[in-house]
C-alpha positions in Angstrom: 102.5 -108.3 10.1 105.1 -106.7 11.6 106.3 -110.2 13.3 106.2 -111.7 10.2 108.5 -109.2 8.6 111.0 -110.0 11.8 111.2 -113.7 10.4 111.9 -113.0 7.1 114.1 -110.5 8.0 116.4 -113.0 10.8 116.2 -115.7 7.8 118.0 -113.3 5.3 120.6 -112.7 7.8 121.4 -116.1 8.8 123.7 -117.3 5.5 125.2 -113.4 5.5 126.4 -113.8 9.6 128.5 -116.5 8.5 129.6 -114.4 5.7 131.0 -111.8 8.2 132.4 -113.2 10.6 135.0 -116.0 9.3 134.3 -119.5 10.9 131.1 -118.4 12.1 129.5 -121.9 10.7 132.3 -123.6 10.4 132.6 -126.8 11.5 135.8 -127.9 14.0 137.4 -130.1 11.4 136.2 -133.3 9.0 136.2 -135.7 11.5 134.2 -139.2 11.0 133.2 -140.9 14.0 132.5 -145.0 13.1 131.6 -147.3 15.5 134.2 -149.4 15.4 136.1 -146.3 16.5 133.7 -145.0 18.9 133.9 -148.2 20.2 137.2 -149.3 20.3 138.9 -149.8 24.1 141.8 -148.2 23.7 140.6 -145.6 22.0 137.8 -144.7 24.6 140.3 -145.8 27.8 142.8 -143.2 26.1 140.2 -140.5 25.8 139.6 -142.0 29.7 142.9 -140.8 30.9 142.6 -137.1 29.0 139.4 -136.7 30.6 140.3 -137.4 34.5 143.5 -135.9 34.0 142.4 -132.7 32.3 138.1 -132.1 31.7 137.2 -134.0 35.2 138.8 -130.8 37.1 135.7 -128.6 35.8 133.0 -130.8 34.8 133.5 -133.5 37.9 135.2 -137.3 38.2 131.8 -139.4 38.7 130.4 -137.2 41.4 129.4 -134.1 39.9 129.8 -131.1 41.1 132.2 -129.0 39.4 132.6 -126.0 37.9 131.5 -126.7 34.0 128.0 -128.5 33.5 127.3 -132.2 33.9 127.5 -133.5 30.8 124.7 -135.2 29.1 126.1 -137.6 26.4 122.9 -139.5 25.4 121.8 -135.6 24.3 125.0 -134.9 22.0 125.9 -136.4 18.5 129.8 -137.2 18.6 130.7 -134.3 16.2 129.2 -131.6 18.8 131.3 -132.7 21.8 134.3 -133.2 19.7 133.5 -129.6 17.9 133.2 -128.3 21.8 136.3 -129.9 22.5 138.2 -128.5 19.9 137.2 -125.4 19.9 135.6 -124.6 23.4 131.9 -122.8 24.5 131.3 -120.4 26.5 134.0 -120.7 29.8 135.1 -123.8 28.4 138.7 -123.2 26.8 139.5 -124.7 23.0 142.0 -127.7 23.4 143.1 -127.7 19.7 146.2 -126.3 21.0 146.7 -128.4 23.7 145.4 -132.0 22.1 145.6 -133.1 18.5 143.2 -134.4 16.7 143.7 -138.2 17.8 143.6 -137.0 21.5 140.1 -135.2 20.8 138.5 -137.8 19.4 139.6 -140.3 21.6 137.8 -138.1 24.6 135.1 -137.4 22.0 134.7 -141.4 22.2 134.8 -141.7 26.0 132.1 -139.2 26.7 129.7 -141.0 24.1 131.0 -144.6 25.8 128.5 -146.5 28.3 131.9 -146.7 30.2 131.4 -142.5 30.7 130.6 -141.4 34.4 130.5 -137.5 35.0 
């Protein structure tokens, strides 16, 4: 009984956490991912270049290691990694202030590319 209570308990608290603290379920921004985008060349060589010039430093170019996690696109829907981009996890720094939008997706859209090696 007293396990049961626990559950209810978490559940009631779930909608009033993001309540509390501001952006707490908020999502990184309305972005729509198509496949014509997600497929597009230039768009995923672009997101290419930002990702060896800036992301490869802590999650590896091709060979892993590095310091951040392999990455495991074939796990993630495109809005996560570009939500992680934006706003960063963990040790992983936001680059909202450092990319815009364009820029994120476009790395969003090489990491979920067949062309992506980490």
């Amino acid at each position: 009984m007293p396990r049961l209570i626990l559950v209810l308990l978490a559940a009631t608290m779930l909608p009033l956490g993001a309540i509390v603290w501001p952006g707490g379920m908020a999502r990184a921004a309305n972005v729509e991912f198509t496949e014509e985008f997600l497929n597009d060349p230039e768009v995923v060589a672009a997101g290419r270049k930002i990702f060896r010039a800036q992301c490869g430093r802590c999650h590896g170019l091709r060979a892993y290691p590095g310091k951040g996690p392999v990455l495991k696109p074939k796990k993630y829907k495109p809005a996560f990694v570009y939500k992680r981009v934006t706003k960063g996890f963990r040790g992983m720094p936001a680059w909202k202030k450092f990319y815009d939008k364009e820029q994120r997706m476009s790395v969003t859209a090489y990491i979920m590319s067949k062309d992506f090696k980490n």
